[in-house]
PyMOL CGO cylinders between C-alpha atoms (Angstrom):
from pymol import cmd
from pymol.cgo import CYLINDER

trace = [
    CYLINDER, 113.46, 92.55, 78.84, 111.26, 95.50, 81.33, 0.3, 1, 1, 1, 1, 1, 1,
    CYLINDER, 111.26, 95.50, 81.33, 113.30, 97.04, 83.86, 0.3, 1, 1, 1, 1, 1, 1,
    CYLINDER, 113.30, 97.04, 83.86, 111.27, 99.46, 85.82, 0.3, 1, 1, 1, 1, 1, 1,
    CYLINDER, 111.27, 99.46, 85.82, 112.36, 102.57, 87.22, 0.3, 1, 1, 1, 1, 1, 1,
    CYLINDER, 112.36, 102.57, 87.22, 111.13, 104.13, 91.00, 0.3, 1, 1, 1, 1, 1, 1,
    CYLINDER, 111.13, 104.13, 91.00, 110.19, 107.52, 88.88, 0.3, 1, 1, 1, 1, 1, 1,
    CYLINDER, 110.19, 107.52, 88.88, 108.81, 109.21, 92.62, 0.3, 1, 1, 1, 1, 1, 1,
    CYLINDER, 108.81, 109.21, 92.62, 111.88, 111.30, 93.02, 0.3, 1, 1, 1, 1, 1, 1,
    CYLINDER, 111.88, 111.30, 93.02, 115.59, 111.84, 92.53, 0.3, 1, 1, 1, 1, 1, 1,
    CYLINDER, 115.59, 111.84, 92.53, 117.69, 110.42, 89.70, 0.3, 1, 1, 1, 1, 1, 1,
    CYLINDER, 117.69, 110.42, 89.70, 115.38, 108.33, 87.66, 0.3, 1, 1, 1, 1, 1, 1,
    CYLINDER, 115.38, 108.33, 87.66, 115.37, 109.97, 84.06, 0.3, 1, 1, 1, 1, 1, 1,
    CYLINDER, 115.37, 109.97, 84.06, 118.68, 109.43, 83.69, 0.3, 1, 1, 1, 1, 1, 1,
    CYLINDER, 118.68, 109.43, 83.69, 118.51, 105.73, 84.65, 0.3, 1, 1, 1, 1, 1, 1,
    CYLINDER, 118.51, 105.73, 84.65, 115.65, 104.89, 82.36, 0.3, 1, 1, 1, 1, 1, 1,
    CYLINDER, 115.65, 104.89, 82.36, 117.92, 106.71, 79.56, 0.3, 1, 1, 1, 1, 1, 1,
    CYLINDER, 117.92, 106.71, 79.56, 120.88, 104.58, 80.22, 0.3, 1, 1, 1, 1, 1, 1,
    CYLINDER, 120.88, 104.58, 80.22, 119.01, 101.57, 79.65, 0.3, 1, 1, 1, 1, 1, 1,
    CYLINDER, 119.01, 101.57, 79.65, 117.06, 102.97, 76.77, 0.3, 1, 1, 1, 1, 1, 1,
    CYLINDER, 117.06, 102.97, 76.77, 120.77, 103.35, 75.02, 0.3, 1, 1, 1, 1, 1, 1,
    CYLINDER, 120.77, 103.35, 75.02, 120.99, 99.44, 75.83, 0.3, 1, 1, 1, 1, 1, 1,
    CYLINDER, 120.99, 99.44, 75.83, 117.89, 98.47, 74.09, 0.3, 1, 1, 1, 1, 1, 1,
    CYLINDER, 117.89, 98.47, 74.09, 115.91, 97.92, 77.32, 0.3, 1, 1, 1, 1, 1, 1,
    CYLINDER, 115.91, 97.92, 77.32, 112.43, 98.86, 77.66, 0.3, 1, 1, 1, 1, 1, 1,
    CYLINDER, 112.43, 98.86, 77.66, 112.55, 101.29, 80.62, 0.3, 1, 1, 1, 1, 1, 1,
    CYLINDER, 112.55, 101.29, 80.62, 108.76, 102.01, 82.26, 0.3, 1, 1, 1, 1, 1, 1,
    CYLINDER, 108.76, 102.01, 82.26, 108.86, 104.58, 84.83, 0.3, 1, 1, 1, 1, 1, 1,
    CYLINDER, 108.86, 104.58, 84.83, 106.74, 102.95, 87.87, 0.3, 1, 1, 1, 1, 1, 1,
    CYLINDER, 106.74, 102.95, 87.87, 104.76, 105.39, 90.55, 0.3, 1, 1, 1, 1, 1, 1,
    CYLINDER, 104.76, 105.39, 90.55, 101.89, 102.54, 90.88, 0.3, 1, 1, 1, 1, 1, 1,
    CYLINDER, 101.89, 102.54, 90.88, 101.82, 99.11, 92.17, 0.3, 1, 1, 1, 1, 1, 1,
    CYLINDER, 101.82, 99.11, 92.17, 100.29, 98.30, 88.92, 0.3, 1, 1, 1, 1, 1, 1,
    CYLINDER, 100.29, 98.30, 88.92, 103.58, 99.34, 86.95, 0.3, 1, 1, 1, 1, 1, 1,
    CYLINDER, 103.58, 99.34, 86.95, 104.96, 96.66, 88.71, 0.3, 1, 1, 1, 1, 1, 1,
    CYLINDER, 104.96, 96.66, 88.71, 103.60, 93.89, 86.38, 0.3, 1, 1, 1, 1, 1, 1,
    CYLINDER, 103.60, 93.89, 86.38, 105.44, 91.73, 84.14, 0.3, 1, 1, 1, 1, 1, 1,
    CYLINDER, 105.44, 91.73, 84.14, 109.05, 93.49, 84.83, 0.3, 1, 1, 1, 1, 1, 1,
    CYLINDER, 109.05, 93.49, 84.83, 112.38, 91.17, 84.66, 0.3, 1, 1, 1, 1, 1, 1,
    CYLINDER, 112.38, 91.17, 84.66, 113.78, 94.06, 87.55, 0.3, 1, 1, 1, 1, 1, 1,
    CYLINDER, 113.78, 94.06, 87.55, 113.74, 96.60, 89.23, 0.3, 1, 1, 1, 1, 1, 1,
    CYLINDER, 113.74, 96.60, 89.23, 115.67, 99.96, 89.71, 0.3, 1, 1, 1, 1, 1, 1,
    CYLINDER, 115.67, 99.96, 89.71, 115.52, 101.92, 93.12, 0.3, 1, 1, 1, 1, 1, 1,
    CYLINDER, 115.52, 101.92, 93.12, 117.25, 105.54, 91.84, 0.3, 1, 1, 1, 1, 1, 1,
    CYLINDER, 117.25, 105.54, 91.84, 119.44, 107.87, 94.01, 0.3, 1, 1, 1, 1, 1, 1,
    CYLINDER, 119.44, 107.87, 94.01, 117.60, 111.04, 95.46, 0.3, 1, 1, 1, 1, 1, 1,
    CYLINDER, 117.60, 111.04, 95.46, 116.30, 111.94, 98.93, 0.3, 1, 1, 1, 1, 1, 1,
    CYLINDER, 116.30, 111.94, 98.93, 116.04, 108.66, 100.76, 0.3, 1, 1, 1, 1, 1, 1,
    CYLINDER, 116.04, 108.66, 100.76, 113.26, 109.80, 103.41, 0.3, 1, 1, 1, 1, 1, 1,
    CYLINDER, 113.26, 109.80, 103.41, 111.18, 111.19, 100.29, 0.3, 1, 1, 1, 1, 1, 1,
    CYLINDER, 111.18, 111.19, 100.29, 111.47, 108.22, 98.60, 0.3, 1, 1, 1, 1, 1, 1,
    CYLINDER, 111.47, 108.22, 98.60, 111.00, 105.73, 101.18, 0.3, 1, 1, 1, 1, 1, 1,
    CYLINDER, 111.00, 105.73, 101.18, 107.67, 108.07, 102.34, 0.3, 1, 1, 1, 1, 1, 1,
    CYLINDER, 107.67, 108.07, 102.34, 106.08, 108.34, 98.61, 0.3, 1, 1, 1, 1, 1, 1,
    CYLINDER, 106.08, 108.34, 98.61, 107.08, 104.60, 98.25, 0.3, 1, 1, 1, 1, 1, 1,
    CYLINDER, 107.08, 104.60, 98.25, 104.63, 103.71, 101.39, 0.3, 1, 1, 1, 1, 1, 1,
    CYLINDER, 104.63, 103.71, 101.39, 102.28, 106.37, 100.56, 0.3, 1, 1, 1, 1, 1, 1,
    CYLINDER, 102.28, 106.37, 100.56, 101.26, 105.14, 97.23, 0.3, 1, 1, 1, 1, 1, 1,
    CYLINDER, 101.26, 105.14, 97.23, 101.56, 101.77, 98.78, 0.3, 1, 1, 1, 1, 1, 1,
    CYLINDER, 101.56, 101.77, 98.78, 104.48, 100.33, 96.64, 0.3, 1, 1, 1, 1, 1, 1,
    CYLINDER, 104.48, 100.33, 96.64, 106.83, 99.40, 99.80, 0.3, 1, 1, 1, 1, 1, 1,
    CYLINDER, 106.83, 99.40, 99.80, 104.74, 96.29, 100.54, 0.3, 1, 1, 1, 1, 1, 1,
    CYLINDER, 104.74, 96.29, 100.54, 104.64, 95.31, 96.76, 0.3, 1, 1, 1, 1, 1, 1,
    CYLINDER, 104.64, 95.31, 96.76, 108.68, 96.13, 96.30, 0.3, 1, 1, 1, 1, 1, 1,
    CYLINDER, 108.68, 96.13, 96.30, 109.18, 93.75, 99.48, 0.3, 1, 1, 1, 1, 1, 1,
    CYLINDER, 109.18, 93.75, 99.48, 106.59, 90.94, 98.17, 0.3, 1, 1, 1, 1, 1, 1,
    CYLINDER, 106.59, 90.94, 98.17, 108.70, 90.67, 94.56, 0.3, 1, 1, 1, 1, 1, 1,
    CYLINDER, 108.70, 90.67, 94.56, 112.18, 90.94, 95.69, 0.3, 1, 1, 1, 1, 1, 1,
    CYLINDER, 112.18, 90.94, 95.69, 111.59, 87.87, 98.28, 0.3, 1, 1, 1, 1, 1, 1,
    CYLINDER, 111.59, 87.87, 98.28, 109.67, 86.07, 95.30, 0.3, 1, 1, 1, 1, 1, 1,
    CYLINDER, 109.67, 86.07, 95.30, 113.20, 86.51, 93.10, 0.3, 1, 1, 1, 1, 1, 1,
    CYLINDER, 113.20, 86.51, 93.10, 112.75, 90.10, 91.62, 0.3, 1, 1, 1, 1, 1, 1,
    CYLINDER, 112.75, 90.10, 91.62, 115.90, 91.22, 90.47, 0.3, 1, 1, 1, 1, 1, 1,
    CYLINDER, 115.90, 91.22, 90.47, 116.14, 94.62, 92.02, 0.3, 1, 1, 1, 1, 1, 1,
    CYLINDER, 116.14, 94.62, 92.02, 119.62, 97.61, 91.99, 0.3, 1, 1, 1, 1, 1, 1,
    CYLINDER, 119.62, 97.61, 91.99, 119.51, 100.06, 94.33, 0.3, 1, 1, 1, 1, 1, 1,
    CYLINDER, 119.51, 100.06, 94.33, 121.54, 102.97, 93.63, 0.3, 1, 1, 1, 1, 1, 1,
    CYLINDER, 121.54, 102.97, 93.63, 122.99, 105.58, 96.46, 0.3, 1, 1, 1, 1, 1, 1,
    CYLINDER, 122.99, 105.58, 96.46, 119.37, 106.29, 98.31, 0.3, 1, 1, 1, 1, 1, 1,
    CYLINDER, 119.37, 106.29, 98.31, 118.12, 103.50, 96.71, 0.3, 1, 1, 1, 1, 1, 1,
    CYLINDER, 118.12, 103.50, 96.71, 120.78, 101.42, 98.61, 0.3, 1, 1, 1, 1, 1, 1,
    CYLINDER, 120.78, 101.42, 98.61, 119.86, 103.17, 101.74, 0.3, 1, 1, 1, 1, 1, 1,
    CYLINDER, 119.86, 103.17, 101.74, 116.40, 101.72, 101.07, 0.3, 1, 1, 1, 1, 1, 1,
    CYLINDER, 116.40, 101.72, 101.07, 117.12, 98.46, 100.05, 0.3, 1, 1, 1, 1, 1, 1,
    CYLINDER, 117.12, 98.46, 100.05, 119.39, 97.99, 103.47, 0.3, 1, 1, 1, 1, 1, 1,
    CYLINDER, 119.39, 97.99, 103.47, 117.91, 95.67, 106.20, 0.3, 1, 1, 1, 1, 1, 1,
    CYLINDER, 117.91, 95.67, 106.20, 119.35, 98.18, 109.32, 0.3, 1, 1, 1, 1, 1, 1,
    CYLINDER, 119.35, 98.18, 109.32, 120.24, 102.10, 108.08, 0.3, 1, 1, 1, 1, 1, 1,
    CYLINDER, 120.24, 102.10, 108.08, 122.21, 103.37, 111.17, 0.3, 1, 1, 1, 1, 1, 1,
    CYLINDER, 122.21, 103.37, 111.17, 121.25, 107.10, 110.92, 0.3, 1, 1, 1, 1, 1, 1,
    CYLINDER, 121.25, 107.10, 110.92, 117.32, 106.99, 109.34, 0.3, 1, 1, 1, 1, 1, 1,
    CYLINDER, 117.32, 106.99, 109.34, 113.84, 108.10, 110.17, 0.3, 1, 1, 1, 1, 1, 1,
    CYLINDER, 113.84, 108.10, 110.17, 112.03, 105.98, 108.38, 0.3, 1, 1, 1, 1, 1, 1,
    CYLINDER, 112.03, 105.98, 108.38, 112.34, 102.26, 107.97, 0.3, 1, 1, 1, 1, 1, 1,
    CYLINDER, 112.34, 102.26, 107.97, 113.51, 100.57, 105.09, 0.3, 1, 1, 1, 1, 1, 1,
    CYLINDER, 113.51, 100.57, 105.09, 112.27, 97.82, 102.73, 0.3, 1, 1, 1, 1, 1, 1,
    CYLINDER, 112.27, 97.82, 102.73, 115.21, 95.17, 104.70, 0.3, 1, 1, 1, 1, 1, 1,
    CYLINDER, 115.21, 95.17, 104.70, 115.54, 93.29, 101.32, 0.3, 1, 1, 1, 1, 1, 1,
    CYLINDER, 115.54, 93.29, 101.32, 119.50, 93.05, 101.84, 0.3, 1, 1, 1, 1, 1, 1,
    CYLINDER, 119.50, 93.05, 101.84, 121.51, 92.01, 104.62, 0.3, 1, 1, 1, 1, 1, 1,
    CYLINDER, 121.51, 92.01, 104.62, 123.45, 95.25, 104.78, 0.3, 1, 1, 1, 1, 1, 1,
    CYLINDER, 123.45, 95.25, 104.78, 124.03, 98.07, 107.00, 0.3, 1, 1, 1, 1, 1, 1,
    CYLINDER, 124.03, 98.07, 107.00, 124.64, 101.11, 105.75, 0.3, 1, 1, 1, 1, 1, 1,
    CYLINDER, 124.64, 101.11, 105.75, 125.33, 104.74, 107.10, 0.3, 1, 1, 1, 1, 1, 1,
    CYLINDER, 125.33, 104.74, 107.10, 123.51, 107.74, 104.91, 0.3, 1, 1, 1, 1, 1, 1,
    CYLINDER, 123.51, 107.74, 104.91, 124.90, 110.70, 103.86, 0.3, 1, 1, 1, 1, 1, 1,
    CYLINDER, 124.90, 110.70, 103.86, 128.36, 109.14, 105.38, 0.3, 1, 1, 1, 1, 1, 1,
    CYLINDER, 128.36, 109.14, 105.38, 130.99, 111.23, 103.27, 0.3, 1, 1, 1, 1, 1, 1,
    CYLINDER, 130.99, 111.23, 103.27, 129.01, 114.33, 104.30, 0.3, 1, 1, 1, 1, 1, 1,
    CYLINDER, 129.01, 114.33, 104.30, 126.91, 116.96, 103.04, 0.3, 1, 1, 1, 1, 1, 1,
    CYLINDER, 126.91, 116.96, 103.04, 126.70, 118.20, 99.40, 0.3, 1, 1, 1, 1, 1, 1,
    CYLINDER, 126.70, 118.20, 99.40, 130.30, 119.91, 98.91, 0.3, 1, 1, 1, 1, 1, 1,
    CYLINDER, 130.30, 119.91, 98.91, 131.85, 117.06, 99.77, 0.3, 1, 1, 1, 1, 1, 1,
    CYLINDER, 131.85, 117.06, 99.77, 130.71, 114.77, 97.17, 0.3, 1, 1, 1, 1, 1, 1,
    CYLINDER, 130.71, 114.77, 97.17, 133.39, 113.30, 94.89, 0.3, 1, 1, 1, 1, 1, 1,
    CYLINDER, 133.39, 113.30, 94.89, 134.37, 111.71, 91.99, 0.3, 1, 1, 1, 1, 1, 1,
    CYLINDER, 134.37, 111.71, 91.99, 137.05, 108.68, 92.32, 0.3, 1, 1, 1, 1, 1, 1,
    CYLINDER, 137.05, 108.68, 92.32, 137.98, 105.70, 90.04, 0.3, 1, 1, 1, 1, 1, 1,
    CYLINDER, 137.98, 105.70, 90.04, 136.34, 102.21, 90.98, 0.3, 1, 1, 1, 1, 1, 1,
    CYLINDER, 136.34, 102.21, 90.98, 138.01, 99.15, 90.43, 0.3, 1, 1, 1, 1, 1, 1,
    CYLINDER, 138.01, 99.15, 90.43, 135.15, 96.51, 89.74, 0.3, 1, 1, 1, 1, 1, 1,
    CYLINDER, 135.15, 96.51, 89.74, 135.84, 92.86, 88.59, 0.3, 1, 1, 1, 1, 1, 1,
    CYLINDER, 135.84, 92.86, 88.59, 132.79, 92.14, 87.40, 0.3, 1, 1, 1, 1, 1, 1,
    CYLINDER, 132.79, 92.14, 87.40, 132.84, 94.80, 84.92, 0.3, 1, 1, 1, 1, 1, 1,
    CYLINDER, 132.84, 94.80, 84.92, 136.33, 93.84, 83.76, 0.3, 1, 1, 1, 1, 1, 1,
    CYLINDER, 136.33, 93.84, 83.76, 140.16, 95.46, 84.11, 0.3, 1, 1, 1, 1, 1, 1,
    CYLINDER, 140.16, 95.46, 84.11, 139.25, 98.92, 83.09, 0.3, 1, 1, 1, 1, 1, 1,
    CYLINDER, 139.25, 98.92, 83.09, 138.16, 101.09, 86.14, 0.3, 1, 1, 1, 1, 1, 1,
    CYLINDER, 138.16, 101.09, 86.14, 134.78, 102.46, 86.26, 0.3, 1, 1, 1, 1, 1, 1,
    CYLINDER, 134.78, 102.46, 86.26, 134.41, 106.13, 87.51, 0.3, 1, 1, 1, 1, 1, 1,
    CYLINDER, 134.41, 106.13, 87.51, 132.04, 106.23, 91.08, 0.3, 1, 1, 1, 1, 1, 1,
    CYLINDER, 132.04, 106.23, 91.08, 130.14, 109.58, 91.20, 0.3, 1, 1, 1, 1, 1, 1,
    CYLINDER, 130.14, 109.58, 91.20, 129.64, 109.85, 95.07, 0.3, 1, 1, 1, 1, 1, 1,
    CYLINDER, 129.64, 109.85, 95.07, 126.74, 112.58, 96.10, 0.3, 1, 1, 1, 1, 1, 1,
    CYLINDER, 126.74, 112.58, 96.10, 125.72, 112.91, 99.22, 0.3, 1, 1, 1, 1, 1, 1,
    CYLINDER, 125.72, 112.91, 99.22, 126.36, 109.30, 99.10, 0.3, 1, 1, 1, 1, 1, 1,
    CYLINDER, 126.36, 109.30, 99.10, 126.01, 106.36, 101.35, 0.3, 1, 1, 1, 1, 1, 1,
    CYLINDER, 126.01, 106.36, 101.35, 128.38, 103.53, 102.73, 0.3, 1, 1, 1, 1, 1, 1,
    CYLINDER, 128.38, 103.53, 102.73, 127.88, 99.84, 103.57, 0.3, 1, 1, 1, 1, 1, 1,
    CYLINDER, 127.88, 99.84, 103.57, 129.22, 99.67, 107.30, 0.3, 1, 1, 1, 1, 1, 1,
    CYLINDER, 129.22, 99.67, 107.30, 128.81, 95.67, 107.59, 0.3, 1, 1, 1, 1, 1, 1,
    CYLINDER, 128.81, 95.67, 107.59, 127.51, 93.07, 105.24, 0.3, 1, 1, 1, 1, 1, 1,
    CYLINDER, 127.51, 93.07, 105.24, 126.02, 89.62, 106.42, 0.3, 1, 1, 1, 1, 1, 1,
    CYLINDER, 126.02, 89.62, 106.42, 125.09, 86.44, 105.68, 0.3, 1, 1, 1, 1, 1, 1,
    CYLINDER, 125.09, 86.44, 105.68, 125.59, 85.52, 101.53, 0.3, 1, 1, 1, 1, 1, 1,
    CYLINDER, 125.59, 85.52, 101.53, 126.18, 89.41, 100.55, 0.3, 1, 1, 1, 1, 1, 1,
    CYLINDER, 126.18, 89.41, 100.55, 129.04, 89.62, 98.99, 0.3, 1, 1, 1, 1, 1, 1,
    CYLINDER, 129.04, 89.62, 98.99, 131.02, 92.93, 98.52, 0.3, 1, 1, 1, 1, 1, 1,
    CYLINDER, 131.02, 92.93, 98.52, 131.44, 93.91, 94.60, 0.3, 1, 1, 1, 1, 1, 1,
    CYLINDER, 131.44, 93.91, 94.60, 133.61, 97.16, 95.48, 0.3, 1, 1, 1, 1, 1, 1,
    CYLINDER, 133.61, 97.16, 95.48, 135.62, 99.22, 98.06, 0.3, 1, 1, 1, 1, 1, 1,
    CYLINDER, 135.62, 99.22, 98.06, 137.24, 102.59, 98.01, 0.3, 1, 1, 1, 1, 1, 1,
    CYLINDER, 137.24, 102.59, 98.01, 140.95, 102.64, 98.20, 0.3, 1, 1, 1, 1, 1, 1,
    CYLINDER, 140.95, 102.64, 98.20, 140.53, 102.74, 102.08, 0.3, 1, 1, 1, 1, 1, 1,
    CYLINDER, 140.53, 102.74, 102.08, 138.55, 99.65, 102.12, 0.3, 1, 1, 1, 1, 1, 1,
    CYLINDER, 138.55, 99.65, 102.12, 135.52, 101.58, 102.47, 0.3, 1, 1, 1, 1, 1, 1,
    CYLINDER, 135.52, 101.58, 102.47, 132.50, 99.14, 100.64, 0.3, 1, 1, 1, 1, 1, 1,
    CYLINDER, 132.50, 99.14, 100.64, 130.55, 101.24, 98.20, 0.3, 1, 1, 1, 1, 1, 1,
    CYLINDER, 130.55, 101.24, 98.20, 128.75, 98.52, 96.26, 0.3, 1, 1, 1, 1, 1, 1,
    CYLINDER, 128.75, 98.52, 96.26, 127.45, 94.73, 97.11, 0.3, 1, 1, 1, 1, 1, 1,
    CYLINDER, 127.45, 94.73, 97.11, 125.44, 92.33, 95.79, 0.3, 1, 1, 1, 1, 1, 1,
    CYLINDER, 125.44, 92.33, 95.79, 123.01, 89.69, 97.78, 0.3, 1, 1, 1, 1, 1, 1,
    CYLINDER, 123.01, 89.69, 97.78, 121.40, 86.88, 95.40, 0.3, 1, 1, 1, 1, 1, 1,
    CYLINDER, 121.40, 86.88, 95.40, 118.99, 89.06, 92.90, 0.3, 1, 1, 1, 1, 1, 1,
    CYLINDER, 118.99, 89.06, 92.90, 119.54, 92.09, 94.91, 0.3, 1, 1, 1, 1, 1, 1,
    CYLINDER, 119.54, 92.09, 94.91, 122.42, 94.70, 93.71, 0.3, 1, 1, 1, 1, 1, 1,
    CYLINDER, 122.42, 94.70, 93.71, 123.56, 97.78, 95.40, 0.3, 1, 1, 1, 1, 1, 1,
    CYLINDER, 123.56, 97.78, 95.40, 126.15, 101.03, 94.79, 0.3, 1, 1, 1, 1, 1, 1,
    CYLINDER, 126.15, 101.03, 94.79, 126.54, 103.57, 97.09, 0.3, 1, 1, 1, 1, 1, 1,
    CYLINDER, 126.54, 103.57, 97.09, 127.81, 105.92, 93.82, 0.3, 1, 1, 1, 1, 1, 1,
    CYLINDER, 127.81, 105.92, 93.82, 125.93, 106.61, 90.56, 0.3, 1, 1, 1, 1, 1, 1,
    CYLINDER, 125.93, 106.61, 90.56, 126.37, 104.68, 87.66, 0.3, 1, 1, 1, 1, 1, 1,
    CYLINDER, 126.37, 104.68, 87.66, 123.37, 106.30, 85.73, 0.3, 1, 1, 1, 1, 1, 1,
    CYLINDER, 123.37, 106.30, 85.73, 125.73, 109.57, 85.45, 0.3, 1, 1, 1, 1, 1, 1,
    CYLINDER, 125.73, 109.57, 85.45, 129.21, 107.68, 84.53, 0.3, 1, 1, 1, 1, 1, 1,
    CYLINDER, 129.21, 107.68, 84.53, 128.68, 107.81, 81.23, 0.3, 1, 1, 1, 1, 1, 1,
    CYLINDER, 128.68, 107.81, 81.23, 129.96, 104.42, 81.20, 0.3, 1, 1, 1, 1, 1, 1,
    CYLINDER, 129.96, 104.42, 81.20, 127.24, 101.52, 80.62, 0.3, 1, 1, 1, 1, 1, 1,
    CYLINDER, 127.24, 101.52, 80.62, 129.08, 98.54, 81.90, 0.3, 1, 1, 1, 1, 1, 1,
    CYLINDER, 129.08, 98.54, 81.90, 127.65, 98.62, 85.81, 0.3, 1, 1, 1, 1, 1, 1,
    CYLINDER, 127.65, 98.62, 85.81, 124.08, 98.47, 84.04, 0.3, 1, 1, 1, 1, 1, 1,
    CYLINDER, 124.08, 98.47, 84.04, 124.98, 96.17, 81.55, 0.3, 1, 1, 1, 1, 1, 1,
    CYLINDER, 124.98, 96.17, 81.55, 126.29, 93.66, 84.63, 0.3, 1, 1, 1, 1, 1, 1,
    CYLINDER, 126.29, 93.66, 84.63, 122.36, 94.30, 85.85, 0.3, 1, 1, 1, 1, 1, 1,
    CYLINDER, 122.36, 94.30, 85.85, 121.29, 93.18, 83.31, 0.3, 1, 1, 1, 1, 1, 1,
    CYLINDER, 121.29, 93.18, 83.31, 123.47, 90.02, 82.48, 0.3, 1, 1, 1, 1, 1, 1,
    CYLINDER, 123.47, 90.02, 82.48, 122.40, 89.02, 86.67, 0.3, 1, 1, 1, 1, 1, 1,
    CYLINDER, 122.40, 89.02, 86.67, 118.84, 89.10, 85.32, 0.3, 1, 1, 1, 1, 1, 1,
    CYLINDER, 118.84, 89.10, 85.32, 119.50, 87.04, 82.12, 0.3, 1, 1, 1, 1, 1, 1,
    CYLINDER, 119.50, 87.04, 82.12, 121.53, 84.41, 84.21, 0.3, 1, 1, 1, 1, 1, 1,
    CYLINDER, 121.53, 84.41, 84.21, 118.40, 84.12, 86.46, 0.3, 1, 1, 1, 1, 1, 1,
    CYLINDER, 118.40, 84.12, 86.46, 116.26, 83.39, 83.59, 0.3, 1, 1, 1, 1, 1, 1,
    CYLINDER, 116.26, 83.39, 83.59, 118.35, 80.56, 82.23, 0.3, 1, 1, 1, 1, 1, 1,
    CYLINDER, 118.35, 80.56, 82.23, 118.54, 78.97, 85.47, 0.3, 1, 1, 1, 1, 1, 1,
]
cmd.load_cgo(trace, "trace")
């Protein structure tokens, strides 16, 4: 299995290291060329406008959009999230609209108010899995087939998935804690069996 990390910007090393520890071939991709022969995708956290501009400027964007719709399994994680989102209430630039979400940036505030909090996540089993929230994101309405993976105790949703596509507003890369990953990569297997 190749997952492929967006290496442009923001918190990339440290997903290509978490599925390094899980056996996974990792290539960072910064070309529409590193695109070829992946089973997925991973859009990192970072600085969503950066991202989003490099992403067009090196002419991935179209390429990103053109594999997801063709079944590319692709996570987004906090500003990758913000990019995968169809509408993003509060953005400058547009993004990719490869999931049926709408979500706010930067909605818990600035840096100093980031936050750690315990997640409780089916899919990943009874044990809680701890969100690392910077700067982060939330989904303010999902549509259509997306279905909501996780909320905050509030109800707030923090993570959803839509078909191949899987978000988190939070940042599993720095839990120290495989098992959001690991569900990844079990959505890809179960797409290549059926």
């Amino acid at each position: 299995m190749r997952i492929g990390v967006l290496a442009m910007q923001g918190a990339f090393a440290e997903h290509i290291a978490m599925l390094q520890h899980l056996g996974i071939e990792a290539p960072p991709v910064r070309l529409p060329s590193d695109l070829k022969c992946l089973d997925g995708l991973i859009i990192p956290g970072g600085e969503s406008t950066t991202i989003s501009y490099l992403m067009s400027s090196y002419n991935i964007a179209r390429e990103v959009k053109r594999l997801a719709k063709a079944g590319l399994l692709v996570m987004g994680t906090c500003a990758g999230m913000i990019i995968m989102a169809r509408e993003v209430t509060d953005l400058d630039v547009e993004p990719l609209g490869l999931m049926d979400i709408t979500v706010k940036r930067n909605a818990f505030g600035r840096q100093k108010e980031s936050f750690e909090t315990e997640l409780s996540i089916p899919a990943l089993g009874e044990d809680s899995f701890r969100g690392i929230f910077i700067r982060a994101p939330l989904i303010e309405k999902i549509n259509g087939k997306t279905e909501v993976i996780t909320r905050l105790a509030d109800g707030t949703i923090v993570a959803a998935r839509e078909d191949n596509l899987l978000a988190a507003a939070f940042h599993p890369e720095l839990a120290g804690d495989p098992r959001f990953h690991q569900y990844f990569l079990s959505i890809i297997d179960n797409h290549r069996k059926s």
